[in-house]
N, C-alpha and C positions, 0 to 999 in steps of 0.2 A: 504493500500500500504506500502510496506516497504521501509527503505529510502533510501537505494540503488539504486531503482528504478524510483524514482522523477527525472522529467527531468526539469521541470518549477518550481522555486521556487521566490516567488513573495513579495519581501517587502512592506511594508503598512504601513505608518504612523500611531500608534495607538491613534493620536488624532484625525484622521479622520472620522467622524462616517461613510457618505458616502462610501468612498471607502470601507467599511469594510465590510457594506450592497453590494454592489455591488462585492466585491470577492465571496459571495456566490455563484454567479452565473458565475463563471471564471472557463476554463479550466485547471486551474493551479494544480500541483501535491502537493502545499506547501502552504500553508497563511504563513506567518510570521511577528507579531502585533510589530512595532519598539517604541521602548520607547529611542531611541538614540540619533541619529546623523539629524532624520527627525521629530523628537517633538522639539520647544525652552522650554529653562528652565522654565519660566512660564505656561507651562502646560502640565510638567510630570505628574505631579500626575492625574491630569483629564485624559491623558492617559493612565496611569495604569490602573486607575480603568474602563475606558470604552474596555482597552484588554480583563480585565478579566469576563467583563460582553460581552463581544462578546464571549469568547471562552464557557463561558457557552452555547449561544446560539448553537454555533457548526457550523462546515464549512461543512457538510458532510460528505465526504469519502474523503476530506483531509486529509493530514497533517496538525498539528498545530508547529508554536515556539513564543515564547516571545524573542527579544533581549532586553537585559537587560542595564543598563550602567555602567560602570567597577568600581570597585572597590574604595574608595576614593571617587567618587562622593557622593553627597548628597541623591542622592535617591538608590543607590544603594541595601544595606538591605532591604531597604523594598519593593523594585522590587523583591529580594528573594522570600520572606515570599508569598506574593501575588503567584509568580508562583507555589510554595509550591502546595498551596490552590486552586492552578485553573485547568481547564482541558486541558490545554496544552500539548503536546506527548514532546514538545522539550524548552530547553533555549540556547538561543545562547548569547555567550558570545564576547564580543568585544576586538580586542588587547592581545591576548592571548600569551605572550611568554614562560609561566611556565608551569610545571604537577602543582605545588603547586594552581594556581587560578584556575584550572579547578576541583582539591579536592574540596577546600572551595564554589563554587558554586553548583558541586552535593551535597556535602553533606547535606545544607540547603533546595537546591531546590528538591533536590529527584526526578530531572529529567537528561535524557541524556543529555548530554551535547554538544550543535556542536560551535568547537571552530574556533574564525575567524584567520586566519595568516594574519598579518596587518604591518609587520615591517622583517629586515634581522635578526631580534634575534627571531622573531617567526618563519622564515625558517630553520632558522640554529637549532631551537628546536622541531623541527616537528615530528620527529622520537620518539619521548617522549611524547609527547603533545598526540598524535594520539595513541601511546600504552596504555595512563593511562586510569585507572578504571574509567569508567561514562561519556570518550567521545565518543560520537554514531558519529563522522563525523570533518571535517574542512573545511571550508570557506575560499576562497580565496578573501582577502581583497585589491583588487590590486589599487585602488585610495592609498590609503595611503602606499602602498609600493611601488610604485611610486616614489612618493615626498621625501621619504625615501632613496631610489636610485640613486634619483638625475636626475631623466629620464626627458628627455625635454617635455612638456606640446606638445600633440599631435604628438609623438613619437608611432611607432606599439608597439609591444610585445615580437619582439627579446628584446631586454633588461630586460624582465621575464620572456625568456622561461625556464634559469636556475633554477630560484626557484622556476618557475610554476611548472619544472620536478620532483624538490625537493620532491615538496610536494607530489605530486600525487605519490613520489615511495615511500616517508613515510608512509603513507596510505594503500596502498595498502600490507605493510609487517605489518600493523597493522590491514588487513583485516577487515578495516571500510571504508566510504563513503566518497566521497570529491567532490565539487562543485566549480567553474569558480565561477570567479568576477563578479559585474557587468558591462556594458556597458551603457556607459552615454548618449552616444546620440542619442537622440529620432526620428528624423526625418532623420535618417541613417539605411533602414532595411539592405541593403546589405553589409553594416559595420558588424553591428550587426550578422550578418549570415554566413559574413564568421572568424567574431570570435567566434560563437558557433562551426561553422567546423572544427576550431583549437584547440578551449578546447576538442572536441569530439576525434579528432585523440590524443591528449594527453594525454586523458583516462578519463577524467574527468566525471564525472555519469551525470550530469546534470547544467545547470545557474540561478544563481541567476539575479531575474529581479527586477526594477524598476518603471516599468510601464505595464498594463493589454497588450497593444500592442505587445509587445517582445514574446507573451506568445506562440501562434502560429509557430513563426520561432522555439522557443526553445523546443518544443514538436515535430518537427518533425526533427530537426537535432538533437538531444539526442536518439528520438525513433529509436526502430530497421528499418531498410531499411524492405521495403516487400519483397524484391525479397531475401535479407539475410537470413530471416526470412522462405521462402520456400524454400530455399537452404539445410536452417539446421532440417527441420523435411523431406526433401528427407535424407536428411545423419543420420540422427537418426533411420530411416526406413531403411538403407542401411549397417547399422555398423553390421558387426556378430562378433566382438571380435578382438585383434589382428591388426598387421599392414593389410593393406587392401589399394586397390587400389576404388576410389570415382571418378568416374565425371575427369578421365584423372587427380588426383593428389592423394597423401598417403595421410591415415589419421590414426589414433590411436586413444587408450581410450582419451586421453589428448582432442583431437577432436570432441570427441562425447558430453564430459561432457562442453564445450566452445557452442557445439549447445543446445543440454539441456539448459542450462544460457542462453543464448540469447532468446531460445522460452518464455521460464518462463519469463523470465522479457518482451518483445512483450504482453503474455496474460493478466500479471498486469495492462500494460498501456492500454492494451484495454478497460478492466473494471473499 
């Protein structure tokens, strides 16, 4: 799958062996082994080394990423070195405000890079962050930009649709990937669903999850609609070139290549 087309992207604590065995068997478009913010300091390193003895084993026809922990920290380098060496597709990087930290991580880890915006100096650098050589994507860090903000604790999301929009239109002239925040609360699906319906209408490819439950809502509110989906291989089967009248509305090349994109990415997530 390509990473544009990931719509469930699912954190996991890489000192969890459990849960790591059990994503195997997850619908999810993405594993992503955290050595961060969800291991304590006393057992990063047991975490590293059991990411990288999972990734060996293999998620499937996932995606893979490592988050790593940022720079300055203590295990930092050799979180490096490890994804180096492991069979990882992606490293994600934490707090990303610079093109300069997302160099010095490809260039050690010799993997794409998906960088998280976690702060108003990583919005305000996005448009950079998102062009430089070796980032495949950005992550929306919205817990910590937030708190950043200044935003009241249990406040909606008007107060980041600004830099939600930021981001996804840095992105998108950078013609890479970008994915929503997570959503914290567990026992909220219709929360949770209709802020996957908000990150979707703002463009956003797909959510990052925190738990195996979200995975469902987030796969079918990122996937293509069905009826979208037959709409656009009627219009594909209907295009002869040229402005043209479709189904009582115009359409043009720009139209046909927008159905094209939608069918291809529907056929990815079927598979």
């Amino acid at each position: 799958m390509l990473l544009h087309h990931a719509r469930s992207l699912l954190f996991l604590p890489a000192s969890n062996a459990r849960a790591i065995e059990k994503a195997r068997g997850l619908p999810c478009d993405m594993v992503m082994l955290d050595l961060e913010d969800a291991v304590p300091d006393d057992r990063k390193q047991e975490a590293r080394d059991q990411a990288i003895d999972a990734l060996r084993q293999g998620f499937g026809e996932r995606l893979t990423a490592v988050r790593i922990n940022v720079a300055g920290t203590l295990w930092h380098g050799a979180e490096m070195v490890a994804v180096k060496g492991s069979a990882a597709d992606y490293v994600i990087l934490p707090k990303v405000e610079t093109v300069r930290q997302v160099a010095d991580v490809f260039s050690v880890c010799q993997r794409p890079v998906i960088a998280m915006i976690e702060s108003p100096a990583g919005v305000l650098g996005a448009s950079a962050i998102g062009a430089a050589e070796g980032t495949a994507a950005l992550f929306m860090g919205t817990n910590d930009l937030r708190k950043d903000l200044h935003i009241p604790a249990g406040a909606g999301r008007d107060g980041l649709s600004l830099a939600l929009q930021q981001v996804v239109l840095a992105v998108r002239a950078a013609r890479i990937a970008v994915f929503d925040g997570v959503y914290n609360r567990l026992d909220d699906d219709a929360g949770f669903e209709a802020e996957c319906a908000h990150g979707h209408m703002l463009g956003f490819d797909g959510k990052t999850l925190i738990h195996p439950a979200q995975i469902a809502i987030a796969n079918r509110l990122f996937g293509p609609d069905a009826h979208a989906v037959a709409d656009a291989r009627r219009l594909v089967d209907a295009a002869t070139g040229g402005a043209e009248r479709f189904e009582g509305r115009m359409i043009e090349a720009m139209h046909v290549d927008e159905a094209r994109a939608l069918i291809a990415r529907a056929e990815a997530q079927a598979g």
